[in-house]
N, C-alpha and C positions, 0 to 999 in steps of 0.2 A: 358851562354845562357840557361842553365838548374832552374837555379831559376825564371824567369818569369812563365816557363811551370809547377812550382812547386806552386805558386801562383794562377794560374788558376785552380791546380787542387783545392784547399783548396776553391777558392771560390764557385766551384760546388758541394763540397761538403755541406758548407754553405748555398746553396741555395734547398740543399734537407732539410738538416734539417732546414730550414723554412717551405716548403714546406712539413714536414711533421706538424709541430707545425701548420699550416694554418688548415689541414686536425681534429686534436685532437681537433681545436678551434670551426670549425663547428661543428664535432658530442657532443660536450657538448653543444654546443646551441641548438642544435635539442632536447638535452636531456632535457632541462630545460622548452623549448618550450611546450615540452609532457606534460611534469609535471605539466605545468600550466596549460593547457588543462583537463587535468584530475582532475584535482583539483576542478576544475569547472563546470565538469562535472559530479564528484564525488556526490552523496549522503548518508542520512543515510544508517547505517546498511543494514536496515530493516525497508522500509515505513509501513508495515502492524503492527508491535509493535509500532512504531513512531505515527503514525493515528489515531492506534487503539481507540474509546469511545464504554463504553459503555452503554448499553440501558436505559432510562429512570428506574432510580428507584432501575438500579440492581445493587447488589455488591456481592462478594463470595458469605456471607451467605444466601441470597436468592436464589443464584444458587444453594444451597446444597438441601434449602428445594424445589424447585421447581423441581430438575430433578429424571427422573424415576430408571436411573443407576447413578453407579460412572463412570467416563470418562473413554474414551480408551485410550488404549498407542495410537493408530492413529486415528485421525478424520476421519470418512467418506468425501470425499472430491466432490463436486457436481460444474461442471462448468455449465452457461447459457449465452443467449447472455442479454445485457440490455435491462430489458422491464420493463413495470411499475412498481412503488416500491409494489403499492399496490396489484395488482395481485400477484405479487411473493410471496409477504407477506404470504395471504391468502394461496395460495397453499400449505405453507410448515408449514403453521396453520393447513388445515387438515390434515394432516401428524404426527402433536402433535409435532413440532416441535415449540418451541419460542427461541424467538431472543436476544439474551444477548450484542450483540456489532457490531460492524463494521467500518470500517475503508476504507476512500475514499482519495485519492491523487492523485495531477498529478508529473508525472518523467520526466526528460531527460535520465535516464540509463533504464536498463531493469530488471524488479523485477521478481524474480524466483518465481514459485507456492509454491514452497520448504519454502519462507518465508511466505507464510499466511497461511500454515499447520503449520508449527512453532508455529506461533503465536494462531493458536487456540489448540495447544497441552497446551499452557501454560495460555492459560484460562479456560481449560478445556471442550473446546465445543465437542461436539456428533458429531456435521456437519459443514462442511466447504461449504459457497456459492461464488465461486470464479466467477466471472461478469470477459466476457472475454476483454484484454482491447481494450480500442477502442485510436484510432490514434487522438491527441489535436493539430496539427499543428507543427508549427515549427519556430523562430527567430533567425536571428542574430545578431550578435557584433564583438566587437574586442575584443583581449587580448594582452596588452601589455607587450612584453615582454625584458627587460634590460639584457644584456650579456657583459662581461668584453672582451674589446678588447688590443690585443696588436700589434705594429706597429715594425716590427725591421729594420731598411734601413743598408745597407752594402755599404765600401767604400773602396776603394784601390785606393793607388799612389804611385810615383816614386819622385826621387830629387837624379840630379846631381850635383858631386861638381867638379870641378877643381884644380888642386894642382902640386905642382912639383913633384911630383911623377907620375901624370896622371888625368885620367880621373877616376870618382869611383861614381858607382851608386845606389844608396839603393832601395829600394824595401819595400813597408808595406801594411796593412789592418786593417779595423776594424768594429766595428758594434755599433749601436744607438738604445736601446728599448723604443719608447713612451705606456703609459700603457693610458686609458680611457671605456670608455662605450659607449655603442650604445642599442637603444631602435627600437624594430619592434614590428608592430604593425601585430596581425595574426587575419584574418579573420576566424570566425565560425562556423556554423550554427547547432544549438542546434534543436533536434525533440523529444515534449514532449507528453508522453502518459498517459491517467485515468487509474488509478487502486483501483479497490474498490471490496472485500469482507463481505461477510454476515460471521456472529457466531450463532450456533445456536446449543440448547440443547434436550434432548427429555425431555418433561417436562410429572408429574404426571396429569393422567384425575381421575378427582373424578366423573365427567357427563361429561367433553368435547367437550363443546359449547362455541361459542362465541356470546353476544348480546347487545342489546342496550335497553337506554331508550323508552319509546313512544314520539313522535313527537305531536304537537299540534293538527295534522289532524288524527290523530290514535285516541286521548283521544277524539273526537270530534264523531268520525265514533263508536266508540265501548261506548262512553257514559259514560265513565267512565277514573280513572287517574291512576287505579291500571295496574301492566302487564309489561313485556320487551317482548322486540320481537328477535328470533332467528337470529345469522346472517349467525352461518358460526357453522358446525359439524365435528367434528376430528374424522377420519376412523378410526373402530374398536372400539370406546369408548363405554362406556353407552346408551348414547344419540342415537351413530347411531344403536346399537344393540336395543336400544325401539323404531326405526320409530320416531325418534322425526325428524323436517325437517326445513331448515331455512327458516324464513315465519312465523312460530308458534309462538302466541303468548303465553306466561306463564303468569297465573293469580294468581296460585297455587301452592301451595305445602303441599300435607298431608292437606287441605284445609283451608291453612295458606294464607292470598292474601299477593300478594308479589307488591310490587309500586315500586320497582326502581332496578336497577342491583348490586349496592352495598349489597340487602337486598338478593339477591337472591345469590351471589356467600356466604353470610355467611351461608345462610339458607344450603345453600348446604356443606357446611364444618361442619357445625355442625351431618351435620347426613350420611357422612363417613361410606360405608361399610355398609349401612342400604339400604332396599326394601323401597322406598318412592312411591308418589301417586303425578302425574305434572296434575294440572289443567291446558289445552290449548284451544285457539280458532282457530281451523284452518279453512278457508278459510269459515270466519262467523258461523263454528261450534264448541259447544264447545264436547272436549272431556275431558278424565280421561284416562292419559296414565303411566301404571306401571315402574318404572327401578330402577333397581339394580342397587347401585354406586359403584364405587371401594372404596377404603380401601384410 
């Protein structure tokens, strides 16, 4: 009578170690599950080097000759909220700041500020414009995901025999593994966010204006086709240390007429470091206004 209750024990033992193999079987699918999740969720590195272009026109060597220092070990780093390009622009114009690059993306993960300091250590920028990000919505999907299953079913029986000697009854067990796969499909939902950074250098003021051509109604109003007109003044430079103002138009220089803004940023590099003489007409008057250029 002792071997039946020897047999049940074995088959509860049996049924733990299934029941522990069921248990290994889920947490490797949960494992896989992740992994796919993440995988998917995963991106570059570093969207800010990934993004990164830069500005019309520039490459090293013009960042060498353009800026006032050699680069920091760390960029100054300036966060704002998103406002127009071109106000910004401007602002960090008077400042004598210009714009070497920039880099705009959307993510589903979360990009550390940590990477677009990086990224402007290794272009060299003076100033970091980190645009705080703003929230792009969000979709989703599925992810399908395939996990190897295994099936074991367990069996036990008896058979008796008859015989001249008596009755005599055996006693067995055994087990069956089907092996297959199974595919589940997991819902997601992905929330993507803008990231976009400015680059920016302290560049050299030789005079420190920004300007333009004259316009059709200008050459029309002042009679004439020669002249640029002032737009924008970089604090501290030349320009704002001579009361020059944006609005002012330049006729002159050294009483050289000057007809286009090409003619005037050379006029201006040619005499570098020199006391020059700005023919203007401000507000219908002309004047003769003196400034010192930097070097």
């Amino acid at each position: 009578m002792q071997q039946p209750l020897t047999h049940k024990t074995n088959y509860y033992s049996d049924l733990c170690a299934i029941s522990d193999f069921q248990q290994k079987r889920a947490m490797i699918r949960k494992f896989f599950i992740l992994l796919a999740i993440s995988i998917m969720l995963g991106g570059c590195a570093n969207g800010y080097k990934q993004f990164y272009k830069p500005a019309n026109g520039v490459t090293p060597e013009s960042i060498a000759r353009m800026r006032a220092n050699p680069p920091p070990e760390t960029p100054l780093v300036e966060r704002i909220p998103p406002i127009n390009g071109s106000a910004a622009m401007d602002a960090y114009s008077k400042r004598g700041y210009i714009l070497i690059g920039s880099a705009e993306f959307n993510s589903s993960r979360s990009e550390s500020e940590n990477s677009a300091i990086e990224q402007g250590k290794a272009v060299g920028a003076d100033l970091v414009v980190i645009l705080n990000p703003q929230y792009a919505g969000s979709e989703s999907s599925v992810i399908p995901i395939t996990t190897p299953t295994t099936s074991t079913t367990y069996s036990t029986g008896s058979a008796t025999a008859y015989g001249k000697g008596g009755v005599v009854t055996a006693y067995g067990n055994g087990t069956s593994t089907t092996y297959g796969t199974t595919t589940n499909f997991i819902p997601v939902t992905i929330h993507r966010t803008n990231y976009s950074a400015g680059y920016f250098i302290k560049q050299k003021t030789i005079l420190g204006v920004q300007a333009r051509d004259l316009n059709d109604k200008e050459r029309q109003e002042l009679g004439t086709n020669k002249g640029v007109v002032i737009t924008l003044i970089v604090d501290d430079s030349p320009a704002f240390k001579a009361d020059l103002l944006p609005g002012d138009i330049v006729i002159s220089i050294n009483e050289t007429p000057i007809s286009s803004m090409s003619q005037l940023s050379k006029s201006i590099l040619e005499r570098s470091g020199n006391l020059i003489t700005l023919g203007i007409i401000r507000n219908g008057r002309s004047i003769n206004l003196p400034v010192q250029l930097n070097q």
